[in-house]
C-alpha positions as CSV (number, residue, x, y, z in Angstrom):
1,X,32.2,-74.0,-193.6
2,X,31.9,-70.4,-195.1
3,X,31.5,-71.4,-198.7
4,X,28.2,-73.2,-197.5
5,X,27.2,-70.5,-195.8
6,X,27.3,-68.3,-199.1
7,X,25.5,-71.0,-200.8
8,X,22.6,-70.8,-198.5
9,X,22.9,-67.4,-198.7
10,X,22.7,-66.9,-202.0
11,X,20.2,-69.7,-202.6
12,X,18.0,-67.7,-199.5
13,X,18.4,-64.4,-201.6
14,X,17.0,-66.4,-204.7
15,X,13.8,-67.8,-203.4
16,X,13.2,-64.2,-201.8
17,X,13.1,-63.1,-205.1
18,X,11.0,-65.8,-206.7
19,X,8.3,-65.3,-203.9
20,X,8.6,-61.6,-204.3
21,X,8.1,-61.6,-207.8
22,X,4.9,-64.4,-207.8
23,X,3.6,-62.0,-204.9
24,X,3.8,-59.3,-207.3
25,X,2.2,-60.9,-210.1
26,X,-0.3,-62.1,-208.1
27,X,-1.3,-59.0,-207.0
28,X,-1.2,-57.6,-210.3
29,X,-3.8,-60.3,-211.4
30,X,-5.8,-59.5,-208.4
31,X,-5.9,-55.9,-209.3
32,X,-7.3,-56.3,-212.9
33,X,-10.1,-58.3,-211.4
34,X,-10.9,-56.0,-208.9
35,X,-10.9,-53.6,-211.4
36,X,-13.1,-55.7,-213.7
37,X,-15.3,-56.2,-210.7
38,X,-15.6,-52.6,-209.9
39,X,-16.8,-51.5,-213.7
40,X,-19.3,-54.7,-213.5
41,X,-20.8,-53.2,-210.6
42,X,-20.9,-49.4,-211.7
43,X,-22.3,-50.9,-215.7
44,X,-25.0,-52.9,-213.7
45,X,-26.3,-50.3,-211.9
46,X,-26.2,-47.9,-214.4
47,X,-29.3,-46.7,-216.0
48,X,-30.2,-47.9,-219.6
49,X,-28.7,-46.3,-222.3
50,X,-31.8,-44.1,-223.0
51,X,-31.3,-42.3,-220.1
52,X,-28.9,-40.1,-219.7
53,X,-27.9,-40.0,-216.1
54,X,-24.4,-40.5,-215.2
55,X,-22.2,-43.4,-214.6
56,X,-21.5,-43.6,-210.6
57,X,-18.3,-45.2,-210.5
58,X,-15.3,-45.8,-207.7
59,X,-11.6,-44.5,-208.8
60,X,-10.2,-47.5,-210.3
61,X,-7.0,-49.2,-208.8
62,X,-3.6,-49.0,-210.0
63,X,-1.0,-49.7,-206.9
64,X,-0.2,-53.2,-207.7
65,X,0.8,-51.9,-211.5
66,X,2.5,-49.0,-210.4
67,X,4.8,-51.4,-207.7
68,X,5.5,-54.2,-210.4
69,X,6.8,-51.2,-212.9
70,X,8.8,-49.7,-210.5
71,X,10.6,-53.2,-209.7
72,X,12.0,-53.7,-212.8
73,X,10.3,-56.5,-213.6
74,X,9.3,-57.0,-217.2
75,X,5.3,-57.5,-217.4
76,X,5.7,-59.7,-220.2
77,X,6.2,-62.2,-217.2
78,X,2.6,-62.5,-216.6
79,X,2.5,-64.1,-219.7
80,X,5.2,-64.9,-222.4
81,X,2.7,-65.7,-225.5
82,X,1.3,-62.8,-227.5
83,X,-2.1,-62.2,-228.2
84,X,-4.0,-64.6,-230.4
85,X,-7.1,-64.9,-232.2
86,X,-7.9,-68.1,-230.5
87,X,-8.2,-66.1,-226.9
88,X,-10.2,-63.4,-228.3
89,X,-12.7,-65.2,-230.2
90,X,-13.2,-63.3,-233.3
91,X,-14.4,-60.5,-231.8
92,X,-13.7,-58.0,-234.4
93,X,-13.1,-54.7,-232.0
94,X,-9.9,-57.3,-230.4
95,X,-8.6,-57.5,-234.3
96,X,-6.4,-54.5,-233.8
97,X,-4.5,-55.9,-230.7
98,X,-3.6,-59.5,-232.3
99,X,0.1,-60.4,-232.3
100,X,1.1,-57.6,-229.1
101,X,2.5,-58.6,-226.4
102,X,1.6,-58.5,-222.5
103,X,3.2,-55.3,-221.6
104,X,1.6,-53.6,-224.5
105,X,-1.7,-54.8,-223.4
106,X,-1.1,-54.0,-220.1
107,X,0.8,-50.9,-220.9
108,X,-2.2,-49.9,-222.7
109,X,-4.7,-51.2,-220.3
110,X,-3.7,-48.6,-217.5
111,X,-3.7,-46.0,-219.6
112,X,-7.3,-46.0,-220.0
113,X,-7.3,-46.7,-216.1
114,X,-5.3,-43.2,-215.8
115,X,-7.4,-41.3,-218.2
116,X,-11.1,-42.8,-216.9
117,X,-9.7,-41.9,-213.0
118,X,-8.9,-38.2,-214.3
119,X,-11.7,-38.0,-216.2
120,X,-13.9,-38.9,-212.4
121,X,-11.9,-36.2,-210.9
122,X,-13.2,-33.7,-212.9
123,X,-16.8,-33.0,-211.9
124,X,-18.2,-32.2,-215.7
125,X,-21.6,-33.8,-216.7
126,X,-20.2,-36.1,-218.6
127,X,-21.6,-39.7,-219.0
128,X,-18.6,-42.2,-218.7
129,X,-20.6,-45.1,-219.4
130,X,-18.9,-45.6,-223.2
131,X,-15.5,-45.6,-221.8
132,X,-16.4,-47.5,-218.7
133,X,-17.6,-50.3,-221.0
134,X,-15.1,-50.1,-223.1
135,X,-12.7,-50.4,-220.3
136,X,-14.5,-53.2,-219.6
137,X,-13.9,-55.3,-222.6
138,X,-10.6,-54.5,-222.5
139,X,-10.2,-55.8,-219.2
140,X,-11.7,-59.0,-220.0
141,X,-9.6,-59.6,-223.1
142,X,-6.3,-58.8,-220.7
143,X,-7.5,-61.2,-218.0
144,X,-8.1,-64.5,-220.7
145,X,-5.1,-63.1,-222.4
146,X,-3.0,-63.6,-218.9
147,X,-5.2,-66.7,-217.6
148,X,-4.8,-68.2,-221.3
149,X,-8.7,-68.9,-221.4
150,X,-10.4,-68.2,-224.7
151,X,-13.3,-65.6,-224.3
152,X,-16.6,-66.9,-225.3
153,X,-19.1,-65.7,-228.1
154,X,-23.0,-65.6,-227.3
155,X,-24.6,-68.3,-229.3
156,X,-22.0,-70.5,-229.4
């Protein structure tokens, strides 16, 4: 009877850590779009370029990243396939990412989440819009990269 009970247990302490890692991805996935969501509201409301008001923007999340790194986990999970030219379209400001992987993008990704958060700490004039939007872009490309969905080029 006790080498059942191992089995179960070690079968119980596998599935723990299946859900625990989907739960982790998941909220890593949530977090991007949140973040996405976030900038989209903040570039919306922004003034046009012409004008040279600043860029209200939230601090940007960054828990769900912080958790999976400190798990262990490798972030290459979220998706095994590198970066291709078919997800980003042919958009040439992408061209330098081609052929990295998902922790480098992601890696990357939160850096500029890191620096744009500092950078609303400070309380300088400073119009964030550029980085904000290029933050942006960046997020989009890591969220087709993850959901494997191709962006989209106007006119097409």
């Amino acid at each position: 009877m006790a080498i059942w009970h191992e089995l179960y247990d070690i079968f119980a302490r596998e599935r723990q850590h299946r859900l625990s890692a989907n739960a982790e991805r998941e909220a890593l996935v949530f977090e991007i779009n949140q973040n996405l969501a976030t900038l989209a509201d903040a570039l919306s409301a922004h003034a046009p370029s012409g004008v040279t008001s600043g860029l209200s923007l939230a601090p940007l999340l960054h828990a769900a990243f912080d958790q999976f790194r400190q798990s262990g986990r490798s972030l290459n999970t979220l998706q095994s396939k590198k970066l291709s030219r078919k997800i980003y379209a042919n958009y040439a400001e992408f061209e330098r990412y081609d052929g990295q992987d998902t922790r480098s993008l992601i890696n990357n990704a939160y850096l500029r989440v890191h620096r744009l958060n500092s950078l609303l700490k400070q309380s300088t004039s400073n119009d964030l819009s550029r980085r904000a939007q290029s933050l942006f872009r960046f997020l989009m490309l890591l969220n087709a990269h993850i959901q494997q969905q191709p962006l989209k080029q106007k006119g097409r």
